[in-house]
Phi, psi and omega in degrees: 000137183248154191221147190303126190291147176255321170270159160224182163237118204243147182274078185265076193104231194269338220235159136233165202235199185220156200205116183224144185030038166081027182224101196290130177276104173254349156213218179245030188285181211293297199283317160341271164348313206272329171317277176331298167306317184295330175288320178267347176287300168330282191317315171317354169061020204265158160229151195007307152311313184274320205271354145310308173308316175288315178318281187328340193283308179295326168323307177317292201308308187302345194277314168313323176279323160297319166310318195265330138346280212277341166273354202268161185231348197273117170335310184294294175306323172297313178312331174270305190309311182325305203301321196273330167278000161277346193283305182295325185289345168312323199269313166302328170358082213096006168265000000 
């Protein structure tokens, strides 16, 4: 499903910046953030629905990767598995 973009990318100075409702992210304050975010969620092209499925998927993975953590005894494996639920809780983040 395709959906109407709410950001652009404006050229402002030397940067660029992103322009949602007429309003410029111009630093990294609360509506700058909400810009931003709102700008990387467009791109991803995911829509409302698909980036729910993913959260859950990763929840699932991450719950399974803590369990074989917590039962694996081999170092090597544990260290990877660790590495990869840090990588998902990065990616959940606010979920």
């Amino acid at each position: 499903m395709m959906f109407e973009r709410l950001t652009q990318e404006r050229w402002i100075g030397d940067r660029k910046r992103w322009v949602a409702f007429d309003a410029i992210c111009l630093d990294d304050g609360i509506v700058g953030k909400a810009i931003n975010r709102l700008a990387a969620y467009e791109d991803s092209g995911l829509s409302p629905e698909e980036v729910h499925k993913l959260v859950k998927v990763l929840k699932q993975a991450r719950e399974s990767l803590q369990a074989a953590w917590e039962d694996e005894g081999s170092t090597t494996v544990g260290k990877q598995i660790l590495e990869t639920i840090k990588a998902i809780d990065e990616l959940l983040k606010g979920e």
